[in-house]
N, C-alpha and C positions, 0 to 999 in steps of 0.2 A: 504494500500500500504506500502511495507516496504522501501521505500527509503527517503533517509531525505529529509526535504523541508526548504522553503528559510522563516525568519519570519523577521518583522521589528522590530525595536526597539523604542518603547514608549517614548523615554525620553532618559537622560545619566542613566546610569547602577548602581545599588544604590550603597554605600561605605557598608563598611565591615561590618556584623551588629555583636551588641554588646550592653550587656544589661547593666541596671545599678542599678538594684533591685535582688533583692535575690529572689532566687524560691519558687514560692508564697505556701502557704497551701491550704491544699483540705479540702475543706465542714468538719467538725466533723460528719455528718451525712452520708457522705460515707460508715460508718462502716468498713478498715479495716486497720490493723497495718500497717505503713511508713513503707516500705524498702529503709535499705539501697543501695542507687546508683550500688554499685558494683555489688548486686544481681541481678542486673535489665539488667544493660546496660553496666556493666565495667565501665572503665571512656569515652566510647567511646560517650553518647551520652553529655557528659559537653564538652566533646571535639568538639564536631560537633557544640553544642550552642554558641563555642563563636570563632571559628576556621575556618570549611569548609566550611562558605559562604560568601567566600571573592567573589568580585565581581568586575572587573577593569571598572573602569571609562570612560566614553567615550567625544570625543569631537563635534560629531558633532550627531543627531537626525536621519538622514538620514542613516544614518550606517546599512547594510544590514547582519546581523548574519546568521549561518548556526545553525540548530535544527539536529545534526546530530548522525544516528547510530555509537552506542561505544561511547556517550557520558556519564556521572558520572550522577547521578541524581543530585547533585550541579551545573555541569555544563548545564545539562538540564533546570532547575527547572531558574537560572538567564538570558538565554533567553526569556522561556516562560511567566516569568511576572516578573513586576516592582517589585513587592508588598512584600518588607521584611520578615514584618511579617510570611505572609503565606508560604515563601521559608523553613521559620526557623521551621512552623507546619509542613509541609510536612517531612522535614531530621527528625524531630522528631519522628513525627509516622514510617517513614521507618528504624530507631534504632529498634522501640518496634515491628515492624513484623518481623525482622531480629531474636531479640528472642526469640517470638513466635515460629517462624518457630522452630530453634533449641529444645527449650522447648518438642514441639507436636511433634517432631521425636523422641525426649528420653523421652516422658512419658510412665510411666507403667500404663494401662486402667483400671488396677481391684482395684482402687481405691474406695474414698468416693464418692458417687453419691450425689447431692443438688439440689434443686430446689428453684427456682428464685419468683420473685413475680409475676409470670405472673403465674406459676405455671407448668412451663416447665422444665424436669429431664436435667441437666447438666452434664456432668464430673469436676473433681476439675480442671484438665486445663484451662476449661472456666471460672474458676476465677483469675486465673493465668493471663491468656489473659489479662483480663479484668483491673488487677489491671498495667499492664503493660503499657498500652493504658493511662490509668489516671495520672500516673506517665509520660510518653511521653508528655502528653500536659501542667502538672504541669510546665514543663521543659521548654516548646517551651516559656513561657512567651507571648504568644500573644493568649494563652484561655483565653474568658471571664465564659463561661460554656460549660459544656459537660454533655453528657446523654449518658449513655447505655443499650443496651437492658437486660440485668443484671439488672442494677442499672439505676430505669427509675425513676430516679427525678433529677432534675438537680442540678449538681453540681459544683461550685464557682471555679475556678481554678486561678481565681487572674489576668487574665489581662486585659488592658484596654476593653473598650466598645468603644470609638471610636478607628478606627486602628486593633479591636481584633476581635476573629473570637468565631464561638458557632459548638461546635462537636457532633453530633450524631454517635453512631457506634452498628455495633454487633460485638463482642471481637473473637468469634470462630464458624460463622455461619458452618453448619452441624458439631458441638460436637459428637452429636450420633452415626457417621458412622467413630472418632477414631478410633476407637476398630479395626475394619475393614479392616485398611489403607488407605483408599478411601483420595482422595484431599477436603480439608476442606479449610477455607478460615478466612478473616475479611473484612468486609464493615465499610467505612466510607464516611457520608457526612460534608462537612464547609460550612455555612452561614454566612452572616458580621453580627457582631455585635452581641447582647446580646437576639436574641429572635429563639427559635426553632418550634413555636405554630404560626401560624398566616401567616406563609408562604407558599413560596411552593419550587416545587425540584427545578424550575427554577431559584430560587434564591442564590443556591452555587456557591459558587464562585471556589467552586472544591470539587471533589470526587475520591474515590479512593479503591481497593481493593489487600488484598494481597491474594495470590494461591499458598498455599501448601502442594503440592505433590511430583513426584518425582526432580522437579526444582522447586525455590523458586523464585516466580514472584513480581512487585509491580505495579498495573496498575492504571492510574491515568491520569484524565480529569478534566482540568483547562479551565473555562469559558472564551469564546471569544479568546481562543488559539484555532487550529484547532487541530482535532484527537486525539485518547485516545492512551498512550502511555506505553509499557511497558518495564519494567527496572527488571534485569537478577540478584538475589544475588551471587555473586561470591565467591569462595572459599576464598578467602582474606577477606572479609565481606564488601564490596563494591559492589554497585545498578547500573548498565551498563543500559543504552540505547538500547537494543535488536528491538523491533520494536515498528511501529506505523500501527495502521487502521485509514483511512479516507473513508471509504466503506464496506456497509454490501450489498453483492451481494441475490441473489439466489441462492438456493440450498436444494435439498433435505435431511435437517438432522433437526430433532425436536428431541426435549423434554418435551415432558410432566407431569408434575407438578399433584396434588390432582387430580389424576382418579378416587379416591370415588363419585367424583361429577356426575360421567357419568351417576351413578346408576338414579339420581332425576333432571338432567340438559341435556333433549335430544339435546341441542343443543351441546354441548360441546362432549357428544359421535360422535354427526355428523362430527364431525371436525376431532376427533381422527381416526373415518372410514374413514377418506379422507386420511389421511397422509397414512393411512396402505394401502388403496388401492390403492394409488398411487407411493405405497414402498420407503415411504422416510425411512432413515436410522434411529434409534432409536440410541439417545444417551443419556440417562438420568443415571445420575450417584445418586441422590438423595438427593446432594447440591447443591444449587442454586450458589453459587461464582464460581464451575467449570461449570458448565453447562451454565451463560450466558457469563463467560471466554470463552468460547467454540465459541462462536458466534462470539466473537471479534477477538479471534486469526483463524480459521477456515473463518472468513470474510463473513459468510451466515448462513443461519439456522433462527429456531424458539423455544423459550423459553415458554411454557405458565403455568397458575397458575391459574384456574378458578373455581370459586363459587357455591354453589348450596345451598338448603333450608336445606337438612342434612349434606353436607360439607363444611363450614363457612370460610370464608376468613381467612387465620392466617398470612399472609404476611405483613408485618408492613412497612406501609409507608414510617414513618420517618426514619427508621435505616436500611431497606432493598429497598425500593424497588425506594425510590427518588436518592440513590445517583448510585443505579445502572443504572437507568435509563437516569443521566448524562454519565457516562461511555457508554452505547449505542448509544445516541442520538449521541456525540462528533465523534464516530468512524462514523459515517456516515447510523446507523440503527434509527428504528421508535420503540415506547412504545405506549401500550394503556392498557386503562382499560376496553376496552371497548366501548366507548366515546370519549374518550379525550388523549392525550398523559398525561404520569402519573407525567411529571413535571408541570403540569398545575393546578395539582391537591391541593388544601387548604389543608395543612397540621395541621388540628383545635385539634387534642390531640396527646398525645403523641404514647398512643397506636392504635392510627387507625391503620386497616387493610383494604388492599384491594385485588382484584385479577388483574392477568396482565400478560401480553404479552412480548417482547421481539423478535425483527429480523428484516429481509429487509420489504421496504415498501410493496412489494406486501403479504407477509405472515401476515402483518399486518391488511392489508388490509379484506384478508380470513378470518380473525379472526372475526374482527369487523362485517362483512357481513354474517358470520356464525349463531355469537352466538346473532346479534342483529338487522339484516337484512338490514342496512345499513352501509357502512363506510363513515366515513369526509375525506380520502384523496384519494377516489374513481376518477382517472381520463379518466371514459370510455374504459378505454385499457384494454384488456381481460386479466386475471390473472392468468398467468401460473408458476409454478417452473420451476425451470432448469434441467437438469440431473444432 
């Protein structure tokens, strides 16, 4: 729904935050040369860390706020939660996609090609990205660690463990299809505290992703706030409030994800012959950040990404598929794997992969009953799309 809603307020409204240590260092085993500030951010993100999260105080608990369209991501983000820290990691990462964005609209693609230690081809922007994102959290002072799917070990960024948060990200999920023009993106998950291994999606305390194409978006679901919400970069270089979902309807518009699988997974073909025969719209763009962006601003539809014996899971848990699956669930949509919804799922290494879903309950539902003959959120009511 795009209209603003009414939120309570937790407490009095924190005071101006403001640090009192210097910006910590990153791992030595990061591998890659400190830039300097300017190259990164200008002065705009030292400005943001100790300036545009001033916060006015309030007198009474009971104080009824408005979460409203056309709000600043500042002024959004000191509604939506108490929690200092995590206001100051969010302005920070929305510096480093503001970047980004600019970056991967003026990169030249016939660049150096690299690959990662997963052993996946890259573009040099995707290190770009990447060291952008590192540098954003060195800044925010409330990383304990962060990991990306680049650079998947974890790396020290210096701040507390009680209070601090641990980051997973992909720095430029679909690099491949630069070249292209196509809408590329960034995924990010927060967890409290100092561990990324042992949990699960449910346990962020926020998630978030940027979308850029030909508008530069920031979408972003904060635990036990309602709906996922997105903020509009404006030509001035400030994050607008544009809208919010709190409902993933029905609707006939899918995207289908690994169709190799169809060839040795009859169940998964079955499913893809249903959508066709039943002419849902085909919208697959060939990244995952626009395509389940798609669901969220579109407010329906189905995202899927499914397995077979000759086409293997390549979806990563921890850096794709946990924190998108908060961005769905928040907007008022369902995730499975299958089984389970995919924040329920033990995130036990870093590189697990899995396959998954994405849309309204009842598409979810097809899915599960498809590819596995039952669904868990099955409630006797016949399963129809909408026009």
């Amino acid at each position: 729904m795009e209209t603003g809603i009414a939120c309570y307020t937790r407490g009095p409204f924190l005071p101006t935050v403001s640090s009192k240590h210097s910006p910590p260092s990153i791992s030595p085993s990061f591998g890659f040369r400190s830039l300097k500030s300017s190259s990164l951010f200008g002065e705009s993100l030292r400005v943001a860390s100790k300036s545009t999260l001033k916060v006015s105080k309030t007198k009474s608990t009971s104080l009824v706020t408005r979460c409203e369209i056309g709000d600043s991501l500042e002024e959004f983000l000191t509604k939506a939660t108490p929690d200092k820290g995590l206001i100051r990691l969010l302005v920070s990462m929305g510096e480093a996609l503001r970047t980004i964005s600019f970056k991967v609209k003026t990169a030249s693609c016939g660049g150096t090609q690299c690959v990662n230690s997963f052993g996946d081809e890259q573009l040099a922007v995707d290190m770009l990205a990447n060291q952008l994102l590192f540098e954003a959290l060195n800044y925010s002072h409330f990383c304990k660690y962060a990991c990306s799917e680049e650079v998947p070990e974890l790396q020290d960024m210096g701040g507390p463990v009680e209070g601090g948060f641990s980051v997973a990200f992909d720095p430029l999920d679909g690099s491949s299809i630069v070249d292209t023009n196509f809408t590329v993106g960034t995924i990010f998950g927060v967890w409290p505290g100092d561990k990324l291994t042992g949990v699960t999606g449910r346990d962020q305390v926020a998630a978030a992703m940027g979308v850029m194409g030909p508008r530069t978006t920031y979408v972003i679901a904060i635990k036990g706030f309602p709906g996922t919400h997105e903020f509009l970069l404006l030509d001035e270089g400030k994050w607008q409030h544009v809208k919010e979902t709190t409902e993933i309807g029905e609707g006939k518009l899918f995207s289908p994800g690994n169709l190799r699988a169809t060839s040795d997974n009859l169940n998964y073909a079955n499913l893809i012959n249903y959508y066709v025969n039943e002419k849902y719209t085909l919208r697959y763009t060939g990244g995952m950040v626009p395509d389940v962006n798609q669901i969220i601003v579109k407010e329906k539809g189905i995202f899927t990404n499914v397995a077979s014996p000759s086409a293997k899971a390549k979806l990563r848990l921890l850096f794709e598929v946990a924190p998108l699956g908060l961005l769905i669930e928040n907007a008022g949509g369902y995730s499975s794997d299958g089984h389970q919804s995919v924040l329920d799922k033990v995130i036990s290494n870093i590189d697990e992969r899995t396959q998954v879903a994405y849309g309204s309950k009842n598409e979810i539902i097809r899915f599960e009953e498809t590819l596995y003959g039952e669904s868990r959120l099955k409630s006797g009511v016949a399963v129809g799309a909408a026009a």
